[in-house]
Structures are given as C-alpha cells and as structure tokens.
C-alpha positions in Angstrom: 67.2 99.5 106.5 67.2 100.4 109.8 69.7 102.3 111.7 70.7 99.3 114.2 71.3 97.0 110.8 73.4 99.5 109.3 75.5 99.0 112.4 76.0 95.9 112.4 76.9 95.0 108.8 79.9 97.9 110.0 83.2 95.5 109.1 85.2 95.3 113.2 88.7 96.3 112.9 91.2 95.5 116.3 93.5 98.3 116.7 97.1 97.2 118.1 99.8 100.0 118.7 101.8 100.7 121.5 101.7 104.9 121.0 98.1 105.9 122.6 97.6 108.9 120.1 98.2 106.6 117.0 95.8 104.1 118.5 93.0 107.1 118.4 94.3 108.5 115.4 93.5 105.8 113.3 90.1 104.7 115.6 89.2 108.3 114.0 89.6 107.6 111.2 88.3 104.2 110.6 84.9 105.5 113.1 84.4 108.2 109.9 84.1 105.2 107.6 80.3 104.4 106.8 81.7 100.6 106.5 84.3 100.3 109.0 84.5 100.3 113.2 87.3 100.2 115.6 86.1 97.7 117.8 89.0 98.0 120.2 92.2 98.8 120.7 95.4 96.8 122.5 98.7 98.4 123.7 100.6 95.2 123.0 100.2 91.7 121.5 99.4 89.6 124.2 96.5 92.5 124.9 95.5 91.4 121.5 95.6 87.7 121.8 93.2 87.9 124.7 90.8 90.4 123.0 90.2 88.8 119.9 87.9 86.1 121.2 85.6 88.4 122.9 85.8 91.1 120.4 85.8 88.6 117.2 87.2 91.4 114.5 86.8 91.1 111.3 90.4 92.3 110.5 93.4 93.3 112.5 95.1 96.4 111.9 98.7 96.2 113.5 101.8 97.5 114.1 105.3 95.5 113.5 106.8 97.3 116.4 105.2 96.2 119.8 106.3 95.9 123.0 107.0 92.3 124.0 105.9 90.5 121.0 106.6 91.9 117.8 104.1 92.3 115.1 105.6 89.1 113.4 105.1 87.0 116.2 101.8 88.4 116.9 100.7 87.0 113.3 102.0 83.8 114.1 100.1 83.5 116.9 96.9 84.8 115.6 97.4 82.4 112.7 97.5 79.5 115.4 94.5 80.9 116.9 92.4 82.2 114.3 93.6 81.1 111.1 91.4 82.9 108.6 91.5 86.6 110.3 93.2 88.7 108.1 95.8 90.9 109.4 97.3 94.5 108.0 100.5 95.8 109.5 100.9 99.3 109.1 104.5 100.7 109.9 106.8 103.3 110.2 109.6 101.0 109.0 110.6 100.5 105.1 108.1 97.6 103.4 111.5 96.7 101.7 112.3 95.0 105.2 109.2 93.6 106.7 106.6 93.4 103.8 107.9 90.0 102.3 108.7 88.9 106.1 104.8 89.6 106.9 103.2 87.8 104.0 105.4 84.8 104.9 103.9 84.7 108.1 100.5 84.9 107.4 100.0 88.7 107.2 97.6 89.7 104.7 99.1 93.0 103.5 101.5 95.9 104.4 101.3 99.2 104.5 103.4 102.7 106.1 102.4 104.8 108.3 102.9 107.9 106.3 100.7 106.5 103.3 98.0 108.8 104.4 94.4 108.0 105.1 92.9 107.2 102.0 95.6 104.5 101.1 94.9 103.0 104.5 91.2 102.5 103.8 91.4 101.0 100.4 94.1 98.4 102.3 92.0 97.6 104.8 88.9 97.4 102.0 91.2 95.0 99.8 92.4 92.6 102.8 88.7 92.6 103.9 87.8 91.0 100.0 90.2 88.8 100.0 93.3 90.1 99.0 96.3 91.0 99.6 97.9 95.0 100.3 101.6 95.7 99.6 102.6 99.1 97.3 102.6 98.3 93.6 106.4 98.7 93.7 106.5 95.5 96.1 103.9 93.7 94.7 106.1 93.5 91.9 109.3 92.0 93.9 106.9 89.9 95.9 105.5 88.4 93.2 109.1 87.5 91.2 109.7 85.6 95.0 107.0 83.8 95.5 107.5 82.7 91.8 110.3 80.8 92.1 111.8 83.3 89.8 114.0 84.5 92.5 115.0 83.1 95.6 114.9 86.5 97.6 115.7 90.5 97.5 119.1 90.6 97.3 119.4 94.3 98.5 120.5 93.6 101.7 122.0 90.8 103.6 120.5 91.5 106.0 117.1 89.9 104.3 118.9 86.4 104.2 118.1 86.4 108.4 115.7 84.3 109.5 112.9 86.3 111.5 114.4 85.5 115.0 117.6 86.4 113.8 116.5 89.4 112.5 115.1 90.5 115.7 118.2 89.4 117.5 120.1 91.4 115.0 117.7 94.8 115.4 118.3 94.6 119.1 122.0 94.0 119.4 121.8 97.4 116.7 120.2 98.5 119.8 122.7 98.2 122.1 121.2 95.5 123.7 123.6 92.6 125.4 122.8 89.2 124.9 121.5 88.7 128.4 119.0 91.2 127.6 118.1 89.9 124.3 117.7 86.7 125.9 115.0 88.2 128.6 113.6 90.1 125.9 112.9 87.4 123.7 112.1 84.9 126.2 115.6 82.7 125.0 118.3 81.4 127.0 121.5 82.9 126.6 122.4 80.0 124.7 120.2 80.0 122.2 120.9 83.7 121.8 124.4 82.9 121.0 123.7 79.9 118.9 121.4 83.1 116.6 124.2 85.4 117.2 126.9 83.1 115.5 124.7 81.9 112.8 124.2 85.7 111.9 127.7 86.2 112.0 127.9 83.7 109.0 124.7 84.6 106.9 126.0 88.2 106.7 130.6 87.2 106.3 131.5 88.8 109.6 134.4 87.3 111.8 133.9 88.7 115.1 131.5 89.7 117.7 133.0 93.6 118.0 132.5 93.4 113.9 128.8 92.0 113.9 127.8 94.9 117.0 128.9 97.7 115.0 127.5 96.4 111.8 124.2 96.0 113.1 124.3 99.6 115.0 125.3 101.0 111.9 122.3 99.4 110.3 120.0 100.0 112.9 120.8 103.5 112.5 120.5 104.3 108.7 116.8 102.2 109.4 115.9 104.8 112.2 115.8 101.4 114.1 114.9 101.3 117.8 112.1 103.9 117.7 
C-alpha cells in the first residue's frame, strides 16, 4: 500500500477550542496517531459551522465551553446540518453536569480534559465505530436514564434546568446582568426573564437576590466561568 493511500484512509478529526495551545496540544497528539488527523482547527462554533463543509471530518472533537455558542448549541446545530457526524466533547467541567446534557443533544460521547492521552484516543476510536464514550461510572447512570428506570440524576437541582436555563443560570453565577445575558445569548430581555423566573421555581427560590447568590455560589464550587 502506498504511502498516499495510507493517508487517506487517516480518519479527519475538526478541532474546536477557544485556548490556541489546547487546540495544538491535542492536533499533536491526534498527528502521532497512525489512524487519526487533525484536519483543522476552529476558535469558536460558528468557525466550525462554516468549516465543516469544506473540511468534511470524520468526527468532531469539541469543547463545551466556547465563545459565543456553547458546545451544546454547537451540536445542535451540527445535528441540523450534518446529522450523522459524530461529535466528542472533551471538557474541563464535571461529566456529572454536561455528559447526560450532551448525549441528549446528539453528542456522541464525553470525555475530561485531564483523562490523559490514551483515554482520548480510545474515545475518539469508539465514537468513530459507532459508539458511544462517557466513563464507566456514567455509563452506568446514563444508562438507568435513558431506561426509564429513573427520570434523572437527582444530585443536584440544578440538573432539573433545561439547557438554556442552564446557561442562563451559569452566567448570572457569573455575574452577568440580564441585559448581558440577553446580548450574550442572542434573547430579548424578556425572554431572559421569562428563563430567569422559571429557574427560580425549578430550583424553590423566592427572590431574585436569592437565585444570584445561589448560582454564584454554584458557579463557584464548579470552577465555573473559566
């Protein structure tokens, strides 16, 4: 087999991160695989959006927080796009917050940042066959959800959010004012309010002064906001 066919049965994997030195990090690593290619890399997800249809990867490799965009809504719009291109999100945040949020919007598999190397290639590996990559911890609670068998983690309240209000909620533990949110998120200030009341009730809190320093509080013990 000849050199240039070797290349080309490499699988194409689209790098999106907003840090620069993560972005080559991992383009490092993936360029040592025998398999596996970084066929580009995007700062942010409407970078993304526009590459994929000249780059056509085989997989997306992607971060939950992004400028703009998040990683949730990023998957969402890839699945309008491109339906059957598998994404992996690979995060600094907990997978007991965002890996059951990312299989329910298409996402393919989840993984942390601090996994390591090894772990990362066997993710992308599985999600490439087929499958789907969450630790075997999660697999676990995912599995007892998407049974029927329970309606949903129940460690946190927090988890009850829809994902809008959850990102409405992570920015007000911010700091960030509702007008900001709403510019942000592309909202009106309206509809920002109409999420901010409705996660008032989902988490049993009876003021605005209440829900701001509940969500700071949880923003910090998440290392939120980084």
């Amino acid at each position: 087999m000849s050199k240039k066919s070797v290349a080309q049965e490499k699988k194409r994997i689209l790098i999106v991160d907003d840090h620069p030195m993560m972005r080559q990090g991992l383009a490092q690593l993936i360029g040592a695989e025998p398999d596996l290619a970084a066929c580009g890399e995007a700062e942010n997800a409407e970078r993304a959006l526009d590459m994929i249809g000249v780059l056509k990867p085989d997989i997306v490799l992607a971060d939950i927080s992004l400028p703009g965009k998040n990683g949730l809504e990023l998957i969402k719009c890839f699945q309008a796009i491109q339906p059957n291109l598998p994404i992996l999100v690979i995060s600094m945040h907990d997978e007991s917050l965002y890996a059951e949020r990312v299989l329910r919007a298409g996402g393919r598999g989840y993984i942390m940042k601090q996994e390591g190397g090894k772990k990362l290639m066997l993710a992308i590996r599985q999600v490439l066959d087929g499958k789907i990559y969450v630790s075997e911890k999660m697999a676990a609670d995912i599995l007892e959800i998407f049974s029927g068998r329970r309606a949903g983690t129940e460690s946190s309240p927090v988890e009850k959010l829809t994902d809008r209000e959850f990102e409405v909620f992570q920015l007000l533990g911010q700091g960030k004012g509702t007008r900001d949110i709403a510019e942000k998120l592309h909202l009106s200030i309206k509809t920002v309010e109409v999420h901010r009341a409705n996660i008032k009730a989902k988490l049993n809190l009876k003021s605005s002064p209440e829900l701001i320093r509940y969500a700071v509080r949880w923003s910090e013990s998440q290392g939120a906001g980084s």
